[in-house]
Backbone as CSV, one residue per row, in Angstrom:
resi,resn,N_x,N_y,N_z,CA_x,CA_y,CA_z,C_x,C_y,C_z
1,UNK,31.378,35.919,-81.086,32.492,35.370,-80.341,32.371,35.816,-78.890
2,UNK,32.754,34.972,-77.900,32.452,35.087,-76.441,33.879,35.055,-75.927
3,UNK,33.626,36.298,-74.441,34.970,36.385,-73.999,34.864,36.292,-72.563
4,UNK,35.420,36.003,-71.420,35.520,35.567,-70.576,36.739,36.363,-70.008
5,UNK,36.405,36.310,-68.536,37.847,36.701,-67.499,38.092,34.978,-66.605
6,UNK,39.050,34.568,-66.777,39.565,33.725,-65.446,39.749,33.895,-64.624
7,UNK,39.377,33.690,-63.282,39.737,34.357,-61.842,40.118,33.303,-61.269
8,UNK,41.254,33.498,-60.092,41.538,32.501,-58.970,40.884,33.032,-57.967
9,UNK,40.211,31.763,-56.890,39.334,32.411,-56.005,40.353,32.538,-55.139
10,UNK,40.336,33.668,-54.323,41.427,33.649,-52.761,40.559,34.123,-51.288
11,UNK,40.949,34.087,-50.719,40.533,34.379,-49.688,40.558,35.904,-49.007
12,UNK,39.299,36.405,-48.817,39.103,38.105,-48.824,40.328,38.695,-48.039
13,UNK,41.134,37.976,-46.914,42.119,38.565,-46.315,43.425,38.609,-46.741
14,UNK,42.991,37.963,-47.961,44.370,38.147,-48.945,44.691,39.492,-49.944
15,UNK,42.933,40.082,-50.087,43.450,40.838,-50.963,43.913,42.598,-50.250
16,UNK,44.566,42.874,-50.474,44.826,44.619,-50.263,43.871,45.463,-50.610
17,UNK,44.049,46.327,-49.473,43.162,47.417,-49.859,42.785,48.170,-51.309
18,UNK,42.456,48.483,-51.847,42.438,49.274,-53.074,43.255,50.445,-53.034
19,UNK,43.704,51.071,-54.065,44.358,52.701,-54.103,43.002,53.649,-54.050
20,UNK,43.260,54.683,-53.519,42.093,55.476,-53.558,41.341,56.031,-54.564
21,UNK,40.231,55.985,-54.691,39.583,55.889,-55.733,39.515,54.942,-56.562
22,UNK,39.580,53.780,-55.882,39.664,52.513,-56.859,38.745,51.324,-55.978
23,UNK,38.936,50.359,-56.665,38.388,49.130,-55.774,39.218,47.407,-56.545
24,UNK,39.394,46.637,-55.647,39.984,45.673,-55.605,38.888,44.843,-55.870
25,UNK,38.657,43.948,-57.247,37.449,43.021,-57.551,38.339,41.197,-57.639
26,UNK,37.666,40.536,-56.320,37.775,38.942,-56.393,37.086,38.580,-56.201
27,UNK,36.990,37.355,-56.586,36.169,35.743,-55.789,36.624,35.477,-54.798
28,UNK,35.908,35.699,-53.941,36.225,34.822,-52.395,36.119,33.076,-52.319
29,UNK,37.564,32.730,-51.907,37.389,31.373,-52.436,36.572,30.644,-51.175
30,UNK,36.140,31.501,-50.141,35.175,31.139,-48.827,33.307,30.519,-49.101
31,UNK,33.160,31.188,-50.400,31.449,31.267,-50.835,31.749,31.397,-52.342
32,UNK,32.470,31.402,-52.964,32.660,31.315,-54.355,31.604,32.990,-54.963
33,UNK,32.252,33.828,-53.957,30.882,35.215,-54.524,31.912,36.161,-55.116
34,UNK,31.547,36.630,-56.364,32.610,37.723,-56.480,31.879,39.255,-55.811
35,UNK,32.689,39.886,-55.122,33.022,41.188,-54.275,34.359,42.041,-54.945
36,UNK,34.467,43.179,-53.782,35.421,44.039,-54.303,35.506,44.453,-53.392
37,UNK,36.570,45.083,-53.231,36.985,45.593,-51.659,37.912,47.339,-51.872
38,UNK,37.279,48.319,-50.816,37.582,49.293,-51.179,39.069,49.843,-50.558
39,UNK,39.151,51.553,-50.589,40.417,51.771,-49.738,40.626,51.382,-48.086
40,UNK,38.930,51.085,-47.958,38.812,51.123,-46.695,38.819,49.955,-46.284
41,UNK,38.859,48.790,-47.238,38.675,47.470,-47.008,37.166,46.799,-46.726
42,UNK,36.286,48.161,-46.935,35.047,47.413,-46.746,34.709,46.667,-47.651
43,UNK,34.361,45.447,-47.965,34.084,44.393,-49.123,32.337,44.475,-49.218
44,UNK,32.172,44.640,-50.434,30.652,44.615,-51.750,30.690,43.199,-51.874
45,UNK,29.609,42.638,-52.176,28.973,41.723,-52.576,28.644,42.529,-53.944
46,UNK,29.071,41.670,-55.405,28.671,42.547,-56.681,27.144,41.848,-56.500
47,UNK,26.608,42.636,-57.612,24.825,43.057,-57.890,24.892,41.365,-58.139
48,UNK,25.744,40.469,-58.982,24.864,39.016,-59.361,24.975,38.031,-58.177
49,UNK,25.667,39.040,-57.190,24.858,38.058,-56.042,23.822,38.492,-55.142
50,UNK,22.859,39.541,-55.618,22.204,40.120,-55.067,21.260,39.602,-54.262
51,UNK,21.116,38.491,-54.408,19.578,37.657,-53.429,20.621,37.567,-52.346
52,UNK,22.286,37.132,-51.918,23.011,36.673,-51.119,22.820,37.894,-50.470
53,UNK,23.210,39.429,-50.781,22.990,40.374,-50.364,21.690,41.023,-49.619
54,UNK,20.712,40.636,-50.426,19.162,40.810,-49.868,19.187,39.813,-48.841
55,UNK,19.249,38.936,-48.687,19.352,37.926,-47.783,19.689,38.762,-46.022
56,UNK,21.222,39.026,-46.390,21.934,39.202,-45.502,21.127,40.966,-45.026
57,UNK,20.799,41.326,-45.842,20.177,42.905,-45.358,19.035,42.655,-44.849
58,UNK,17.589,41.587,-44.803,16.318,41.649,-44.383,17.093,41.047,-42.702
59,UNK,16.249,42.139,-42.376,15.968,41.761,-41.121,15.377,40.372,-39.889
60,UNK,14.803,39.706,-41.004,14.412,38.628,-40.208,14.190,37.004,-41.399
61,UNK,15.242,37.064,-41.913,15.559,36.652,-43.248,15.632,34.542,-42.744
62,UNK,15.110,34.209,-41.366,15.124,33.075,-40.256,13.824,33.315,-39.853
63,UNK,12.357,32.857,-40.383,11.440,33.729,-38.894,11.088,32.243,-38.436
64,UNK,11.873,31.259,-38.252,11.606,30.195,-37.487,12.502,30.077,-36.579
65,UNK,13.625,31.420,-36.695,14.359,31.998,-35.310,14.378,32.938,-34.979
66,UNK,14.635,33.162,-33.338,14.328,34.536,-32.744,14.981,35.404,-33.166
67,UNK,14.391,36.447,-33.704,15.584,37.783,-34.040,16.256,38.259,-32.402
68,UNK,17.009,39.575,-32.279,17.402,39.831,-30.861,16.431,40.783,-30.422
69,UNK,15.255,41.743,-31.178,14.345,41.900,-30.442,13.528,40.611,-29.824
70,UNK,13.294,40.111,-30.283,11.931,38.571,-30.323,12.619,37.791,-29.064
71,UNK,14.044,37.751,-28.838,14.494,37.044,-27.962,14.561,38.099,-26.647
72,UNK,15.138,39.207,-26.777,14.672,40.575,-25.536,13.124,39.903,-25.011
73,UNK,12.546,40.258,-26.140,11.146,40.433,-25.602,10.603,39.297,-25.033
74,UNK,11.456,38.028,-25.070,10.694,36.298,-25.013,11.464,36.600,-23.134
75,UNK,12.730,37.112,-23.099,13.147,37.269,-21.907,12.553,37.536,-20.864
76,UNK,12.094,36.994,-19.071,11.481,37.750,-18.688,12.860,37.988,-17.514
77,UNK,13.224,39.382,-17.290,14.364,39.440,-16.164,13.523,38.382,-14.859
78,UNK,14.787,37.981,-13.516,14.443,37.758,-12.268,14.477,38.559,-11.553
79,UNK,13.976,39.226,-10.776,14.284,40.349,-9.561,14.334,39.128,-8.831
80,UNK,15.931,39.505,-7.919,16.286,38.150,-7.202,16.824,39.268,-5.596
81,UNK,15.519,39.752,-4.802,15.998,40.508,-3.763,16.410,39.733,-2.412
82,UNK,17.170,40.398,-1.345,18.146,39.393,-0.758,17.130,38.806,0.076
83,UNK,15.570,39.705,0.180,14.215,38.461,1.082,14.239,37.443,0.334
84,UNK,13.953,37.553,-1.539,13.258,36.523,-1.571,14.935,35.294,-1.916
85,UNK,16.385,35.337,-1.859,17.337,34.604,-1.676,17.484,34.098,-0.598
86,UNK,17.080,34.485,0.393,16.763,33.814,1.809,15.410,32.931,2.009
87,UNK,14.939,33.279,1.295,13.736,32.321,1.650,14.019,31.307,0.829
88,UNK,14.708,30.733,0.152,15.313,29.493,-0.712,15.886,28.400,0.240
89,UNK,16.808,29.244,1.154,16.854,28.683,2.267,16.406,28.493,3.396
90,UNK,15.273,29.024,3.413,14.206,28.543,4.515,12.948,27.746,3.638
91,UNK,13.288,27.578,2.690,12.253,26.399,2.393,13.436,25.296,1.875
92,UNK,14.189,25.365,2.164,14.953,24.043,2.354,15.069,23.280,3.751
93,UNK,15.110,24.492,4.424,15.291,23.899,6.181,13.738,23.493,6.636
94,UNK,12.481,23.979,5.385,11.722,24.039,6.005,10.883,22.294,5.221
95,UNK,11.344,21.670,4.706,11.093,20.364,3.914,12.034,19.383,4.471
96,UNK,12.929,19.593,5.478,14.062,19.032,6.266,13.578,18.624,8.078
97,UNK,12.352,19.974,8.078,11.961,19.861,9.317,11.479,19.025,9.586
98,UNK,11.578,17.805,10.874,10.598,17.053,11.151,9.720,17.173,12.622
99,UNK,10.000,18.357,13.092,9.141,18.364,14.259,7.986,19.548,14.104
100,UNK,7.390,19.065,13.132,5.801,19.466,12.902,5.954,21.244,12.639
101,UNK,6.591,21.828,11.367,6.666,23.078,11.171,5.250,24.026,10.999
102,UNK,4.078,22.983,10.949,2.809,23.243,10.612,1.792,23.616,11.814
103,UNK,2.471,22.791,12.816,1.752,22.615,14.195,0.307,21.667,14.109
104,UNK,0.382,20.496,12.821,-0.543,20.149,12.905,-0.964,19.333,14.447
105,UNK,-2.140,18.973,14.339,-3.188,18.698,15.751,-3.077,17.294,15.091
106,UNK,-3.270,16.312,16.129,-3.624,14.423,16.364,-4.862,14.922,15.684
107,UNK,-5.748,15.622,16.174,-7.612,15.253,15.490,-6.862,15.765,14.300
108,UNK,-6.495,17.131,13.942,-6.510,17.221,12.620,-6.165,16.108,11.732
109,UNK,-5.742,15.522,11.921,-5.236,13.848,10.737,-5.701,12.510,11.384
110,UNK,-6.759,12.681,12.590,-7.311,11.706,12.857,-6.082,10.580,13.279
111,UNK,-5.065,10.843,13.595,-4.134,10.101,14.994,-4.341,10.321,16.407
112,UNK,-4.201,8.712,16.763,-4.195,8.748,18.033,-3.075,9.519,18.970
113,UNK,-2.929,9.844,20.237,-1.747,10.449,20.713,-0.946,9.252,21.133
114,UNK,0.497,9.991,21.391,1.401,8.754,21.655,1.284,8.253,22.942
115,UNK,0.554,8.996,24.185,0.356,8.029,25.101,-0.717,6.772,24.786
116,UNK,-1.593,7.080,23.721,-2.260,5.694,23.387,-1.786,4.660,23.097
117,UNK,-0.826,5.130,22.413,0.279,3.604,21.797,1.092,3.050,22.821
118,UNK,0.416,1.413,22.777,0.751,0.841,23.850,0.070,0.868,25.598
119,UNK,-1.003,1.426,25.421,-1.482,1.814,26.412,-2.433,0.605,26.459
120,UNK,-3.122,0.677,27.755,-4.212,-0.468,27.833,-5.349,0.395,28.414
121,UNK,-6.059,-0.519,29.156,-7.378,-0.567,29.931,-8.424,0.218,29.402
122,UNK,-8.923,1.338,29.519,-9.848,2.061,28.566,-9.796,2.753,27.548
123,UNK,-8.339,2.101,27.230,-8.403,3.223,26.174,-8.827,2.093,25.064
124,UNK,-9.050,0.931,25.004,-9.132,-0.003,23.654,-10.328,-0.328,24.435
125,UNK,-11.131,-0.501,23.187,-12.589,-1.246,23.814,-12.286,-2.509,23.844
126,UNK,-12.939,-3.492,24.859,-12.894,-5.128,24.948,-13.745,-5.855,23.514
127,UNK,-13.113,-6.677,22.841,-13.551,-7.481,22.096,-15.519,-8.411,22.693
128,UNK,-16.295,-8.307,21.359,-17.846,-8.849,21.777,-17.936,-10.115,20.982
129,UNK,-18.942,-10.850,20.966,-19.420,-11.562,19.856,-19.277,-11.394,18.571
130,UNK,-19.670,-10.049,18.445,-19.764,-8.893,16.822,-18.610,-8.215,16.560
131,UNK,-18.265,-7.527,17.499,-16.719,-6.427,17.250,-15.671,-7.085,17.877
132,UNK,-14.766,-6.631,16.922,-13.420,-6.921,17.344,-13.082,-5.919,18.533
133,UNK,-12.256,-6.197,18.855,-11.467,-5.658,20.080,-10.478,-5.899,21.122
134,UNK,-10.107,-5.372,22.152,-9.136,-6.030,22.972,-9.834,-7.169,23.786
135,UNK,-8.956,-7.923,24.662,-10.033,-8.556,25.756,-10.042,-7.751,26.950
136,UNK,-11.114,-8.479,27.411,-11.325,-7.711,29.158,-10.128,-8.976,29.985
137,UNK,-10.541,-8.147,31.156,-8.904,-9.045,32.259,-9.730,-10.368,32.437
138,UNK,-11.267,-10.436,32.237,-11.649,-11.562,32.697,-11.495,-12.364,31.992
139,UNK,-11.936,-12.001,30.873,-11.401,-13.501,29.409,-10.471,-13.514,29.630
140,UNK,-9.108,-12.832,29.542,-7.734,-13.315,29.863,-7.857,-13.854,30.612
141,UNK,-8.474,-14.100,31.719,-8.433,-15.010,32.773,-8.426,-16.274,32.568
142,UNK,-9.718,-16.631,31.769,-10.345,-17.425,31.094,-9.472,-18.334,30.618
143,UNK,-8.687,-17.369,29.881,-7.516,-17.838,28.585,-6.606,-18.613,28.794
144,UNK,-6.272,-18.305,30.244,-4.617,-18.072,30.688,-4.809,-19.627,31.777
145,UNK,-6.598,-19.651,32.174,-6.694,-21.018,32.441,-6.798,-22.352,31.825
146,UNK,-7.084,-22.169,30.497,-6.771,-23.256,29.400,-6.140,-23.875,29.418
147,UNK,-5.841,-25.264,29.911,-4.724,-26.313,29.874,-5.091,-27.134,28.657
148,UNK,-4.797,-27.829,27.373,-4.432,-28.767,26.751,-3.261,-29.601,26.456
149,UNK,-3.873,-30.927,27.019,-2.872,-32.029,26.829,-3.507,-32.856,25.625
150,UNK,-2.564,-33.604,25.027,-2.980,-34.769,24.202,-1.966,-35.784,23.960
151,UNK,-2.059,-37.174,23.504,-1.507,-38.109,23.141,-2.050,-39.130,22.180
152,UNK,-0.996,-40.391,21.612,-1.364,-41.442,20.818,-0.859,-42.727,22.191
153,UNK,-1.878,-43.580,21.789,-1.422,-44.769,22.385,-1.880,-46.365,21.632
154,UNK,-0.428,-46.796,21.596,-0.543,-47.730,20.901,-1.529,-49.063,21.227
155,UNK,-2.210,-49.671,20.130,-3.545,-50.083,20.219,-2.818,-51.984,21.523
156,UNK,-1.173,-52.069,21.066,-0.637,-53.190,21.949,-0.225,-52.975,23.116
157,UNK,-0.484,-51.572,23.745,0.057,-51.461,25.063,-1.412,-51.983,26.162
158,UNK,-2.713,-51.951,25.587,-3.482,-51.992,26.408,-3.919,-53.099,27.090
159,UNK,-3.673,-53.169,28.306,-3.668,-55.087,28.657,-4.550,-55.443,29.785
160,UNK,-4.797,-56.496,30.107,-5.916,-57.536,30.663,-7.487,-57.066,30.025
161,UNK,-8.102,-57.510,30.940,-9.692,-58.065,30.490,-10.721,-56.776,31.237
162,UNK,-10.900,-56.221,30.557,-10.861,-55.274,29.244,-9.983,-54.740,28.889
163,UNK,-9.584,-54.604,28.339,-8.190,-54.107,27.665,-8.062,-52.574,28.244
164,UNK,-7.083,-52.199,29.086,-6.690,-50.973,29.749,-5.825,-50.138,29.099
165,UNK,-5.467,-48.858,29.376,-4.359,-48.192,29.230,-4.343,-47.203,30.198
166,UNK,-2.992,-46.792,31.100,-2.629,-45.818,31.682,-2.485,-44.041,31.144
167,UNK,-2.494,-43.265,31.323,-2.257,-42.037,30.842,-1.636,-41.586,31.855
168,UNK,-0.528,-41.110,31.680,0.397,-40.197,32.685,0.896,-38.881,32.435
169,UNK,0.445,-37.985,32.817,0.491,-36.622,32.684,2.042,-35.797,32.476
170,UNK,2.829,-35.435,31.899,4.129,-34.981,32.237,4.195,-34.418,33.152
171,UNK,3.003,-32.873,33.119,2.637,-32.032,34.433,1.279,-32.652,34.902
172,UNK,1.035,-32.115,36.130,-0.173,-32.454,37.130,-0.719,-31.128,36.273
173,UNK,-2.318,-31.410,36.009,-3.396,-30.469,36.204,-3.526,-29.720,37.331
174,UNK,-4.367,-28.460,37.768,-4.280,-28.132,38.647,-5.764,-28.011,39.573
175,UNK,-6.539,-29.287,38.652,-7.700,-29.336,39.128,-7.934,-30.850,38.304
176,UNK,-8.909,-31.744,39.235,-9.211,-32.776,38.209,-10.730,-32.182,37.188
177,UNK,-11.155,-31.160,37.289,-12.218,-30.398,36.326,-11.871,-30.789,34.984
178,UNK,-11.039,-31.481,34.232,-10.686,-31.124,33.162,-12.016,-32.094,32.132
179,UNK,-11.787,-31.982,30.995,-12.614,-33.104,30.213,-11.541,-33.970,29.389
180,UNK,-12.460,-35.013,29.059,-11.370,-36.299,28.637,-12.019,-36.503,27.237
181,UNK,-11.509,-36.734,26.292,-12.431,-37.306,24.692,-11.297,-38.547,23.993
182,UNK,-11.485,-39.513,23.875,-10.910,-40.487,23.070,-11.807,-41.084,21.999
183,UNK,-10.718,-41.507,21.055,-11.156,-42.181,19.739,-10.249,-43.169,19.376
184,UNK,-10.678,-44.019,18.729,-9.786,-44.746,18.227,-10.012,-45.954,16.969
185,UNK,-8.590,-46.781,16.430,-9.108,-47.191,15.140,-9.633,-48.255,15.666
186,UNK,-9.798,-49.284,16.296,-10.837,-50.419,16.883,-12.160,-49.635,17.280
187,UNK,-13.218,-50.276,16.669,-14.498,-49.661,17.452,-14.840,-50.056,18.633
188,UNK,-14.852,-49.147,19.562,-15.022,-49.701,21.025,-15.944,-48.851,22.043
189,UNK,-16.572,-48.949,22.970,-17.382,-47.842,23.503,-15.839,-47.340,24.861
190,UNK,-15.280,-46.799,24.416,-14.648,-45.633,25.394,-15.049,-44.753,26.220
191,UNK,-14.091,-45.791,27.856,-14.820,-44.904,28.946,-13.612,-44.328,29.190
192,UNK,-13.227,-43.715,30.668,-11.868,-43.565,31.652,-12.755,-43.919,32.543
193,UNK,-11.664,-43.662,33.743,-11.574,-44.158,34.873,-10.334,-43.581,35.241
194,UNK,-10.163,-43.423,37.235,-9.434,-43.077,37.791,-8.503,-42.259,37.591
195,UNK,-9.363,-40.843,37.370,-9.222,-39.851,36.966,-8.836,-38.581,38.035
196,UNK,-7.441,-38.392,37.756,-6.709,-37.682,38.724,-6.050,-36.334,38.423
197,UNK,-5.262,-35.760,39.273,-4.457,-34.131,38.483,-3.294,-35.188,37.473
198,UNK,-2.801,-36.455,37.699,-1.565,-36.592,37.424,-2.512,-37.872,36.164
199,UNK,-3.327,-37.703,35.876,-3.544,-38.800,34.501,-5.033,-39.638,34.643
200,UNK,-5.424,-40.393,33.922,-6.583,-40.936,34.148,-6.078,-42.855,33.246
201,UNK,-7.238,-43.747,33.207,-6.946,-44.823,32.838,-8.045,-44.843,31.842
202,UNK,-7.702,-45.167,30.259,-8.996,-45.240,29.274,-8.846,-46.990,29.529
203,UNK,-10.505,-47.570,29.251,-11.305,-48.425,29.206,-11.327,-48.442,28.342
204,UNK,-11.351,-50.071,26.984,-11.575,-50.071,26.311,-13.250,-50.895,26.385
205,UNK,-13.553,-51.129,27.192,-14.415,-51.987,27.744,-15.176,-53.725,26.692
206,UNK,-13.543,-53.915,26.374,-13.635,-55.248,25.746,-12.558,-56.085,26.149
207,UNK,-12.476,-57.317,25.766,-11.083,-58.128,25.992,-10.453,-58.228,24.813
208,UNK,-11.168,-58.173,23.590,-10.099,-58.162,22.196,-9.054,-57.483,22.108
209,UNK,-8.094,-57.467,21.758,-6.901,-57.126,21.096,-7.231,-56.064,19.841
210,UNK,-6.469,-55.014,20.528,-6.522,-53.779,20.014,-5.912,-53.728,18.518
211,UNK,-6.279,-52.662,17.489,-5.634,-52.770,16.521,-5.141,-51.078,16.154
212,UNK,-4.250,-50.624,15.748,-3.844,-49.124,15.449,-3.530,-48.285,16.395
213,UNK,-4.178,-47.364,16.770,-3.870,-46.351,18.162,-4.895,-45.449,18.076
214,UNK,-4.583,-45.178,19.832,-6.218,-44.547,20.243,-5.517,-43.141,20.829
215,UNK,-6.346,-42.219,20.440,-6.246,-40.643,20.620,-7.019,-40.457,22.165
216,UNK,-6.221,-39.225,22.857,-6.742,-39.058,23.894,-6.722,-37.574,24.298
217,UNK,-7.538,-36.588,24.580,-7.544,-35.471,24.488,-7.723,-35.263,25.883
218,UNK,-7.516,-33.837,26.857,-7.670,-33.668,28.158,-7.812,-32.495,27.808
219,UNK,-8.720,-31.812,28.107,-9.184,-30.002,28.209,-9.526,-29.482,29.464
220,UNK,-8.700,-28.248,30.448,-9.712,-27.632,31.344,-9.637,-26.692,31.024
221,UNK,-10.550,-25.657,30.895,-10.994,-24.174,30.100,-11.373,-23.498,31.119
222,UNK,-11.001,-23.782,32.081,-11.041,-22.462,33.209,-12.512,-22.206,33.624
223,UNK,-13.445,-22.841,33.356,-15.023,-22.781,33.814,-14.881,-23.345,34.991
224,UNK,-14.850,-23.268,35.670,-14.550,-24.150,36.870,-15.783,-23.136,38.208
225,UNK,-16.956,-24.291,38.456,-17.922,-23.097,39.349,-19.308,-23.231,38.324
């Protein structure tokens, strides 16, 4: 025949101290463990929970966590002295600086100086055949003498025997040097004539009746000499 005790589990701060020389035995209704608690209130874990007990007594009973030596020792202190707290703030002022805290040199980084920028005459080499470059004052010269004009003229404005047309310049040339090139959709041998600063007259040098429109180009390129 089998005999048994019933216990209600309560909670360890429920039970009273023991009388002296005695001990107070419950279930903690916190972990379902039976303990006992003395005069002093220190509470036992009884022997059949002894692995709960071994548990709680090994020292490193987690070793996939730091014990508080393992974490001491993982610690490394900062010595934080008031030089090196100041220099936190001089390498802030010093990533803020923009007027060259380094003293680097133009050659050192291969920049030009700022009087180059924007500068002219020797300091840029003149443009060749082969290299690029600036121009010299004389090609600008050259350049700056370039006049182009052009127009269309309709193939029905051109009248009598050979069929004429006027060209009238908006501006005067400032030389009659210029060159003249026409084309057009009638095939015709195209001359000018009376060729002035203020326009010239294309020849169609036929009497037929023109058909489409004839192109007329005027170039002076400053060769002049």
């Amino acid at each position: 025949m089998s005999s048994y005790v019933t216990k209600l589990k309560v909670p360890s701060n429920s039970v009273p101290n023991a009388s002296t020389g005695k001990i107070n035995e419950f279930t903690d209704s916190s972990d379902g463990l039976t303990k006992s608690k003395d005069e002093s209130g220190n509470i036992q874990i009884y022997s059949g929970s002894a692995a709960v007990a071994a548990h709680e007594a090994a020292l490193d009973p987690h070793p996939q966590y730091l014990t508080s030596s393992e974490g001491n020792a993982a610690y490394v202190p900062l010595s934080h002295t008031t030089g090196q707290v100041n220099s936190h703030t001089q390498i802030d002022s010093h990533i803020s600086n923009i007027l060259n805290p380094h003293n680097t040199t133009a050659a050192q980084v291969g920049a030009a100086p700022l009087s180059h920028v924007g500068g002219g005459g020797a300091e840029h080499a003149n443009a060749t055949t082969s290299v690029a470059g600036f121009m010299s004052s004389a090609d600008k010269t050259k350049l700056n003498a370039v006049i182009y004009k052009s127009g269309l003229v309709a193939g029905g404005t051109f009248a009598g025997n050979p069929k004429k047309a006027t060209i009238t310049f908006s501006t005067a040339m400032p030389s009659t040097n210029y060159s003249i090139f026409i084309s057009g959709t009638s095939a015709r041998t195209w001359t000018y004539e009376a060729k002035t600063v203020n326009g010239f007259v294309i020849n169609a040098n036929a009497n037929a009746a023109l058909t489409g429109e004839v192109s007329w180009q005027a170039i002076l390129n400053g060769e002049v000499g």
